[in-house]
C-alpha positions as CSV (number, residue, x, y, z in Angstrom):
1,X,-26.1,-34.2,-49.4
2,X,-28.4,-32.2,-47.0
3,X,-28.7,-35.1,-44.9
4,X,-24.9,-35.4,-44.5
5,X,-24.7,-31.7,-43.7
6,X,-27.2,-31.9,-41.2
7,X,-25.4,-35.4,-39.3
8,X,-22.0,-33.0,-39.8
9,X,-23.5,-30.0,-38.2
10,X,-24.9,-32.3,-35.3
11,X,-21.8,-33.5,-34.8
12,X,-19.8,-30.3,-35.2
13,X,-22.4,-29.4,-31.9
14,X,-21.3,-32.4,-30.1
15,X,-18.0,-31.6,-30.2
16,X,-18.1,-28.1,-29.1
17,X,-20.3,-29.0,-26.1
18,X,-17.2,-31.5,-25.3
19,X,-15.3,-28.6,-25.7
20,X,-16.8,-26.4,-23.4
21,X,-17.2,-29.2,-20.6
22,X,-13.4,-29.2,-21.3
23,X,-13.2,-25.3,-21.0
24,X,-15.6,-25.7,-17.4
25,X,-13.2,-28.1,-15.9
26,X,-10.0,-26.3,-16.4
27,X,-11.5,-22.9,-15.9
28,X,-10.2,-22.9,-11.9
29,X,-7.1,-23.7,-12.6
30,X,-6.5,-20.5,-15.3
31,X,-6.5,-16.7,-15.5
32,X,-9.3,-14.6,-16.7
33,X,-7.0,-14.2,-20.1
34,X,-6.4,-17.7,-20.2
35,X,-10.1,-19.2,-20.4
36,X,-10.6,-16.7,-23.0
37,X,-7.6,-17.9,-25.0
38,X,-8.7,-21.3,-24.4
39,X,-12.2,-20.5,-25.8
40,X,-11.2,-19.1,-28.5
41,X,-9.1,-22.1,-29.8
42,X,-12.0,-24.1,-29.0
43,X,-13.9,-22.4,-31.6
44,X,-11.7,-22.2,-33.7
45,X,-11.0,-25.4,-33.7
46,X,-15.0,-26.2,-34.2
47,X,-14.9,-24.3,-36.7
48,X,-12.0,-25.7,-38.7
49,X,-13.1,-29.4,-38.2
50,X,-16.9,-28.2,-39.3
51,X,-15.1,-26.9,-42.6
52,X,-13.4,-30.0,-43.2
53,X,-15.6,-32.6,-42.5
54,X,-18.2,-30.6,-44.7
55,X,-16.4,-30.9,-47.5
56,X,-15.1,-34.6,-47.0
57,X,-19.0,-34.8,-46.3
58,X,-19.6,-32.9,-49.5
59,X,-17.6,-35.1,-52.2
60,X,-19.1,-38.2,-50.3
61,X,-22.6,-36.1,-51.0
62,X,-21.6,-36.1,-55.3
63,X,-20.9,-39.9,-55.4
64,X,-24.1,-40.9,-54.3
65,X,-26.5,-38.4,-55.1
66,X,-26.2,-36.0,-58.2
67,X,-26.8,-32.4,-57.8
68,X,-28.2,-30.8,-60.7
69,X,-29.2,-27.4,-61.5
70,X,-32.3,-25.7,-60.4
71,X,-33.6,-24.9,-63.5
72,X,-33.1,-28.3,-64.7
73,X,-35.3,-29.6,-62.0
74,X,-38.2,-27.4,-63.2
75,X,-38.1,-28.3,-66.3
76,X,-38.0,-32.1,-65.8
77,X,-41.5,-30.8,-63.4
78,X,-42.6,-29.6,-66.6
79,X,-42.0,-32.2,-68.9
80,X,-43.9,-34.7,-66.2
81,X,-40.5,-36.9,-65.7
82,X,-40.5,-36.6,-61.7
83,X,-41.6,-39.8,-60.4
84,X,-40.7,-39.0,-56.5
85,X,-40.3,-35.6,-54.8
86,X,-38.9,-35.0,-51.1
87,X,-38.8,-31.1,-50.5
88,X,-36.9,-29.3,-47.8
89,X,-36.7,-25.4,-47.0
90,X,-33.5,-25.2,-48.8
91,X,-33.7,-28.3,-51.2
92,X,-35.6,-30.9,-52.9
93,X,-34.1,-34.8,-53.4
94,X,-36.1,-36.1,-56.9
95,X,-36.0,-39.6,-58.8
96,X,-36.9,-39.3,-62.6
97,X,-38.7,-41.8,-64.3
98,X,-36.2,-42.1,-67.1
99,X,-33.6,-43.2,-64.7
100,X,-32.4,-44.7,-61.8
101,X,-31.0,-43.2,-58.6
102,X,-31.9,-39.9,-56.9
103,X,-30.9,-36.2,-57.6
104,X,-31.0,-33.6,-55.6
105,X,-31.2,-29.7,-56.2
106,X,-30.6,-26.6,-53.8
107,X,-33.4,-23.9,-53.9
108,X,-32.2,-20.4,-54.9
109,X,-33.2,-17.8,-52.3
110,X,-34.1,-15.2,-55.2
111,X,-37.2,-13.2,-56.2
112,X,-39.9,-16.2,-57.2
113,X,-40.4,-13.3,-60.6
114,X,-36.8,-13.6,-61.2
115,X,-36.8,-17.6,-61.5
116,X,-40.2,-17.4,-63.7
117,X,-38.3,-15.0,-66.1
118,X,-35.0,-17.0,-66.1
119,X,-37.0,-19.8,-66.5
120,X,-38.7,-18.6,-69.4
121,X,-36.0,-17.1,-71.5
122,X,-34.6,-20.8,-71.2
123,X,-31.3,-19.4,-68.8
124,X,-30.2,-22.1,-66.5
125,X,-30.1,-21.0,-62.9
126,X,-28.9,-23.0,-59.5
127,X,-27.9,-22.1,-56.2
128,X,-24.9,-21.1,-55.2
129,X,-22.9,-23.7,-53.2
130,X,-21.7,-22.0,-50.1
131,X,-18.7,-21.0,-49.0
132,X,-16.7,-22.5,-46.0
133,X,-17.2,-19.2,-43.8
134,X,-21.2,-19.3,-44.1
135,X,-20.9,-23.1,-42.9
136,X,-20.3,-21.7,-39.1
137,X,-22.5,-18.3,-40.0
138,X,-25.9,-20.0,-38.0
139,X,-23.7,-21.0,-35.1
140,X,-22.4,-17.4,-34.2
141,X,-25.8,-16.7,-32.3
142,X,-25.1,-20.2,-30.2
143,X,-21.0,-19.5,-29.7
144,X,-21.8,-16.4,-28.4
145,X,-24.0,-17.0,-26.0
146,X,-22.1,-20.2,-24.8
147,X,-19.2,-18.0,-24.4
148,X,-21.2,-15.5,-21.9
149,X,-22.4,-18.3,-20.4
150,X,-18.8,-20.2,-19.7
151,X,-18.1,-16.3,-18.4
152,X,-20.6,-16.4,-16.3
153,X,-19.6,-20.0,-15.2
154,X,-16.1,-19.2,-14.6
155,X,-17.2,-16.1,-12.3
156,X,-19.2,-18.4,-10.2
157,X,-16.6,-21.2,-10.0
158,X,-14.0,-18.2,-8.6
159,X,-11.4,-16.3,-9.2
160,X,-8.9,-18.6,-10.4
161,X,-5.6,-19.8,-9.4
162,X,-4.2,-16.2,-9.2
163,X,-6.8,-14.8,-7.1
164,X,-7.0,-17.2,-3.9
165,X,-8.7,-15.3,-1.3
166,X,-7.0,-14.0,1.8
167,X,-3.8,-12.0,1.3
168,X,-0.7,-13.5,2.6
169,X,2.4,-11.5,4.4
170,X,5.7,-13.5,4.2
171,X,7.5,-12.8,7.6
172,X,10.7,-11.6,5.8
173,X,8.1,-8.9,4.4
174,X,6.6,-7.8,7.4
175,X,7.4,-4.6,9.0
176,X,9.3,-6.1,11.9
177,X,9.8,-2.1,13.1
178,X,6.2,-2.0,14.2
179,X,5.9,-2.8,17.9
180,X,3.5,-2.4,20.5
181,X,4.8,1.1,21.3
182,X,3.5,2.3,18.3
183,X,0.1,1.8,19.5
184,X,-0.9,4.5,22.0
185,X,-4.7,5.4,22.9
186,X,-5.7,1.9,23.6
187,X,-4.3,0.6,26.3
188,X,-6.4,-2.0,28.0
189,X,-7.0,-4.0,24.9
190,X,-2.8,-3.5,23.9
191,X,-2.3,-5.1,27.4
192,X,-4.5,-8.1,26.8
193,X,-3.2,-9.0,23.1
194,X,0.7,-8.8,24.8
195,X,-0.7,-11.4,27.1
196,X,-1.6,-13.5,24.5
197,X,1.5,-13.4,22.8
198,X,3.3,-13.8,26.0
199,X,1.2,-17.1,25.5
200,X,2.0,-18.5,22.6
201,X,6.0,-17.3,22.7
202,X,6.3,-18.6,26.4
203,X,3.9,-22.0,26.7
204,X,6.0,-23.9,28.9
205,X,5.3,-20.8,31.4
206,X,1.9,-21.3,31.2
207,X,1.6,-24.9,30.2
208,X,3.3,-26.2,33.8
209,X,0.0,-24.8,35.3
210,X,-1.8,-26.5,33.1
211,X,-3.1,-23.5,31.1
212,X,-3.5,-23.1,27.1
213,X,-3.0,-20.6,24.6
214,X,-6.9,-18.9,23.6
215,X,-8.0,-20.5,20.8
216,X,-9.0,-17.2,19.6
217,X,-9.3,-13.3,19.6
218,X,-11.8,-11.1,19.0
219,X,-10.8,-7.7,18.4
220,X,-15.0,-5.3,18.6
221,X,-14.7,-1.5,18.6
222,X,-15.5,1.4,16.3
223,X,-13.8,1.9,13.0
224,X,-10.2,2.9,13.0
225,X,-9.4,2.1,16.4
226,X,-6.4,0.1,15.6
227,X,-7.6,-3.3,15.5
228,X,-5.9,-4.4,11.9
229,X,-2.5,-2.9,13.2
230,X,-2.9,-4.7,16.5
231,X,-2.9,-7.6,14.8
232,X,-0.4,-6.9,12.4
233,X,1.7,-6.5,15.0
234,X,1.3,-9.4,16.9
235,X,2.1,-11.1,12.9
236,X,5.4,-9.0,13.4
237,X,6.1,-9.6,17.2
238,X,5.7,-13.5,16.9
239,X,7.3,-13.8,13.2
240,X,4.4,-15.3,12.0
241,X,2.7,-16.0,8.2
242,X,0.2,-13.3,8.4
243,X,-3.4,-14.1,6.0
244,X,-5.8,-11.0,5.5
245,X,-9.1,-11.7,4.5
246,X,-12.0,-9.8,5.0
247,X,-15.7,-11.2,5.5
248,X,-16.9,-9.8,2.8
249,X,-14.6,-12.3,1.0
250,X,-16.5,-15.0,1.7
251,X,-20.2,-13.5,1.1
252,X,-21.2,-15.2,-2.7
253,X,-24.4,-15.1,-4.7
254,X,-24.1,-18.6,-5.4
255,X,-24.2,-21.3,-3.0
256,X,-21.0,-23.5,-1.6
257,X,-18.6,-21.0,-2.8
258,X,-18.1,-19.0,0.3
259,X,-18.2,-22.5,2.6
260,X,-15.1,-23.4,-0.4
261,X,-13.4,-20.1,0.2
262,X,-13.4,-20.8,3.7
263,X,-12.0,-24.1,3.3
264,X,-9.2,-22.6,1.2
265,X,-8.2,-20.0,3.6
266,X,-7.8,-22.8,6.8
267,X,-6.0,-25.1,4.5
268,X,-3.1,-22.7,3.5
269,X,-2.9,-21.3,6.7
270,X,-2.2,-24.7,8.4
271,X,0.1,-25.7,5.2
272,X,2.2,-22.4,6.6
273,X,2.1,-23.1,10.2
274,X,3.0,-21.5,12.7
275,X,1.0,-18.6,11.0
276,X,-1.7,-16.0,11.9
277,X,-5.0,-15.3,10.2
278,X,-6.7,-12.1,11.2
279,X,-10.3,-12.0,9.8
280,X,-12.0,-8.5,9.7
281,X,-15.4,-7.7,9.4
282,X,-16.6,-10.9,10.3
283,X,-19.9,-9.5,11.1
284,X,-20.3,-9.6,7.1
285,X,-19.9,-13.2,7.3
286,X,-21.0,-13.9,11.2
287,X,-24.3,-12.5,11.2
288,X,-26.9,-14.2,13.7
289,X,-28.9,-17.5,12.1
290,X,-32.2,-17.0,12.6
291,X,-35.2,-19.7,12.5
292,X,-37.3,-17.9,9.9
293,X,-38.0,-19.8,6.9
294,X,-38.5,-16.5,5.2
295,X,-35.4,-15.2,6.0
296,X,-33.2,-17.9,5.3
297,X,-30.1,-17.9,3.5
298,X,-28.7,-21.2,2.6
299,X,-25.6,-19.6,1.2
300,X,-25.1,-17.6,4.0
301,X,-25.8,-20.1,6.6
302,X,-23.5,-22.4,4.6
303,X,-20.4,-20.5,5.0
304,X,-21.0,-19.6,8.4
305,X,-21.5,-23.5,9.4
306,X,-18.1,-24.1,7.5
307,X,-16.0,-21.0,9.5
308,X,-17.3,-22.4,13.1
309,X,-16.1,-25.7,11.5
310,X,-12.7,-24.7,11.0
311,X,-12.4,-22.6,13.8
312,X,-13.7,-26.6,15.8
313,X,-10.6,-27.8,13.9
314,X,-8.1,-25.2,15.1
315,X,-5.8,-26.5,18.2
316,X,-3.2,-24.1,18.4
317,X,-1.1,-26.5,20.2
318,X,-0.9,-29.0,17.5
319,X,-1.7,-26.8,14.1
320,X,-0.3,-23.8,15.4
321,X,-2.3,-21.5,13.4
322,X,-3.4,-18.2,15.4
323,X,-7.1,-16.9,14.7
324,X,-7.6,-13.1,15.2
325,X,-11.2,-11.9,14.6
326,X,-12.5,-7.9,14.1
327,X,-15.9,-6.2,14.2
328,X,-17.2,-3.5,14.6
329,X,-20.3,-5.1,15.3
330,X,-20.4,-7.4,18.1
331,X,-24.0,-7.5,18.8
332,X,-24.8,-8.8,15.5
333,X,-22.7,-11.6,15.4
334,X,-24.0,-15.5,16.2
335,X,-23.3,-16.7,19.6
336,X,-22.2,-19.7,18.2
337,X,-19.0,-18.0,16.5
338,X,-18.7,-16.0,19.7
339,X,-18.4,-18.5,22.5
340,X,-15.4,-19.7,24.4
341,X,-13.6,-22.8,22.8
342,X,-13.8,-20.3,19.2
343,X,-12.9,-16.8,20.4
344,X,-11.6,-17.6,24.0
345,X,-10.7,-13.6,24.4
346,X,-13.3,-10.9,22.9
347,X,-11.2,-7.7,23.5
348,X,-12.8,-4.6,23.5
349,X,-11.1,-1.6,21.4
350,X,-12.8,1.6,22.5
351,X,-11.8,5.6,21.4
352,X,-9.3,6.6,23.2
353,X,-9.9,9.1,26.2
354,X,-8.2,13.1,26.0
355,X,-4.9,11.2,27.8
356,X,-5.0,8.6,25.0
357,X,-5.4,10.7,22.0
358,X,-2.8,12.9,23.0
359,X,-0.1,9.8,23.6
360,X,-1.7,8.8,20.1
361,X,-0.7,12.3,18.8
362,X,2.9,12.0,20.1
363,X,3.6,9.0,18.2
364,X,2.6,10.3,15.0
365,X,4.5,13.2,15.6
366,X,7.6,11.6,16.3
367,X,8.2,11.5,12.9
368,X,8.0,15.4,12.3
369,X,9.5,18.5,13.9
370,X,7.3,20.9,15.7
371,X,7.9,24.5,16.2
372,X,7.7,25.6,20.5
373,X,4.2,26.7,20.4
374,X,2.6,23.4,19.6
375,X,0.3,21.6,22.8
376,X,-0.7,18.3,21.8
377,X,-2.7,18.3,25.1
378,X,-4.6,21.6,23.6
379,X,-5.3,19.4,19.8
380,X,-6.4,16.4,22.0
381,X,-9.1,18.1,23.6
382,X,-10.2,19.2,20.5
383,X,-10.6,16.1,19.1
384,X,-13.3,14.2,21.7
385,X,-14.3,11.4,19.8
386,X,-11.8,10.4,17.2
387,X,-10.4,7.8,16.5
388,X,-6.5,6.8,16.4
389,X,-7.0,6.6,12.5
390,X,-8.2,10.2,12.4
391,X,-5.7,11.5,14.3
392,X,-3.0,10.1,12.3
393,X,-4.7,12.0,9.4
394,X,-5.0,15.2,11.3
395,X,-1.3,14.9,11.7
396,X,-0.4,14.3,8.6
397,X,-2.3,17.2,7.1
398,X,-1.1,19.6,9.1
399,X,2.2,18.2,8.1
400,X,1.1,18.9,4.6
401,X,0.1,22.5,5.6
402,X,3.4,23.3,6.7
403,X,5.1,21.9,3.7
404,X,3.1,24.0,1.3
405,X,3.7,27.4,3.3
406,X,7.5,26.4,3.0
407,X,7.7,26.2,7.1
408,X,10.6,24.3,8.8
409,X,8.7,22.9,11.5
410,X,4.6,22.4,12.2
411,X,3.3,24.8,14.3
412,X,0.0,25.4,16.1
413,X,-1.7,27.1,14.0
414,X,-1.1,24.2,11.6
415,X,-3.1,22.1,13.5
416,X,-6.1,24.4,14.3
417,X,-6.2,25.2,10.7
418,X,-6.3,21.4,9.3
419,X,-8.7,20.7,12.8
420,X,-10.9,23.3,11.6
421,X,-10.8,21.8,7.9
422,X,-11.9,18.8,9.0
423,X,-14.5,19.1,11.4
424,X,-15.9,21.5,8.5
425,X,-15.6,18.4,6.2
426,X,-17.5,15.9,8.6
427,X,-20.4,18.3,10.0
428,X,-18.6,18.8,13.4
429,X,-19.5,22.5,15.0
430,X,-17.0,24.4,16.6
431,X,-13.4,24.3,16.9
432,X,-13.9,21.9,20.4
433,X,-17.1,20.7,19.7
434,X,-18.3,16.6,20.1
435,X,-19.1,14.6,17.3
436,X,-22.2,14.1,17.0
């Protein structure tokens, strides 16, 4: 009998490992809740066949070999009818002398003075048979830590079907208002992206001097300079599929999956052509190669080898797929990913001068109503340094500040009062002093 148990819980192991290569295979294609649904009918299902086949094992166990009480066995020891003995931790298979055929006994886990005092008193004694439940008791140990391992698996595999990376912006949910005269402080660089679109809406123009749309942009400049709403724009402009994804997307602790994610982004984005992907921070995933054994970083290098290989396979004549780039970190960035024929046009988005931040101002304003003694000229000096992205806030707090003193228009003093706030908040000195 304890050899059929042991061939049943062998086999019970054999099929859960099936199981879990199962689990591992459809693991991409499911939710977070649905691999744990799905490993939890797998165990339960292990379970359920363990139970049955031990019992179909167990009756097959009683026809061949007779189980017979423990106490029984000692006292055949006694009485010297034992001819053969096979012990094991929790049984013992005997052959008597006085009859054919084997029996078998289970060994009691009680106190050894308790069986010499049964034993004495002439009380017969076995071990209790187990119960179904205990059958899959020694296994919990092993499910559990297959489980966290088949998390862990399904963590590195991705994030499943409902988390494909990049973000995707349907044109009929775009914010078609948005135009290039909502962008103010920035000039030069808004002057060389309406170029490019001039490009790719008018090629014919272009194309009879033999000319071709830039195979890419890259947007470099500080943070909050506009560079994401330049390119949304141009999404909105051209009517375009717009995919988001940011570098830091693609940067994985386990090799091939950024390369994959990669892949995956290129892939839909030519399935929905004519489209647009802007990729921002790409110095998170761009960062210079560099010949040092020490240094390497095979994952890294990986999915930057896969990006400049996409980027190879982009003709924007013939996939029609428009590839905008940001960083704020140009210098860092591989001059492989950088050179013409990848990112034709590297356009630089710098912090707007006094001139700029005050245009900036006005179209943030246009929203509001401000009292007579408001200069915007005044608040742009004010704010040397800042960026459009601040100044939208500025705005919109001093907004705030006029709504909670129950004021029907923003004034002035709105603005000095939320500049003040704010340069206090950052470590700026003085009402009109630089950032440092």
């Amino acid at each position: 009998m304890q050899e059929t148990l042991q061939r049943l819980r062998q086999l019970s192991l054999s099929v859960l490992a099936r199981a879990l290569v199962l689990l591992s295979t459809v693991a991409r294609a499911l939710s977070k809740q649905g691999v744990l649904v799905v490993f939890i009918l797998v165990a339960l299902t292990t379970w359920r066949a363990n139970v049955k086949r031990s019992h179909a094992g167990g009756a097959r166990g009683k026809q061949q070999v007779q189980e017979v009480a423990y106490s029984k066995f000692l006292d055949t020891v006694n009485k010297g009818d034992v001819e053969d003995c096979a012990l094991k931790p929790t049984s013992v298979t005997f052959k008597l002398k006085s009859r054919p055929g084997y029996l078998v006994t289970r060994i009691p886990r009680a106190p050894t003075e308790l069986v010499s005092h049964l034993q004495n008193k002439g009380v017969p004694f076995r071990s209790a048979k187990p119960t179904a439940g205990s059958l899959i008791v020694p296994y919990m140990g092993l499910l559990i830590y297959l489980g966290f391992v088949g998390f862990l698996g399904w963590q590195m595999m991705g994030r499943g079907a409902s988390g494909k990376v990049g973000k995707r912006a349907d044109p009929r949910h775009l914010d078609t208002s948005i135009s290039f005269d909502d962008i103010a402080g920035i000039d030069e660089a808004k002057n060389m992206v309406i170029q490019v679109v001039d490009v790719m809406k008018n090629p014919s123009r272009y194309n009879r001097l033999g000319a071709r749309a830039p195979s890419g942009v890259l947007l470099c400049g500080p943070p909050g300079t506009g560079k994401t709403l330049l390119a949304r724009v141009v999404a909105a402009q051209m009517k375009l599929p717009f995919f988001y994804a940011s570098g830091s997307d693609f940067v994985e602790m386990f090799v091939g999956r950024g390369a994959a994610r990669i892949r995956e982004l290129f892939a839909r984005a030519t399935k929905a052509s004519p489209s647009l992907v802007f990729l921002d921070e790409l110095d998170a995933v761009g960062k210079t190669r560099t010949g040092s054994m020490l240094a390497r970083n095979d994952e890294g290098e990986q999915t930057l080898n896969q990006l400049l290989a996409c980027l190879d396979g982009i003709d924007t004549k013939q996939s029609g797929v428009v590839i905008i780039g940001a960083t704020n970190r140009y210098d860092v960035l591989d001059p492989a990913l950088t050179r013409p024929g990848r990112f034709d046009r590297v356009v630089n988005v710098e912090l707007p001068d006094r001139v700029g931040r005050e245009a900036v101002l006005k179209v943030h304003c246009r929203a509001t109503t401000l009292s007579g003694d408001v200069d915007l000229g005044l608040v742009a000096e004010g704010t040397e340094g800042f960026s459009p992205a601040e100044l939208a806030s500025i705005v919109n707090e001093a907004i705030i500040m006029a709504v909670a003193r129950n004021a029907g228009s923003v004034g002035m003093a709105d603005f000095m009062q939320t500049l003040q706030t704010y340069r206090a908040s950052r470590g700026i000195g003085g009402l009109f002093g630089r950032r440092r």
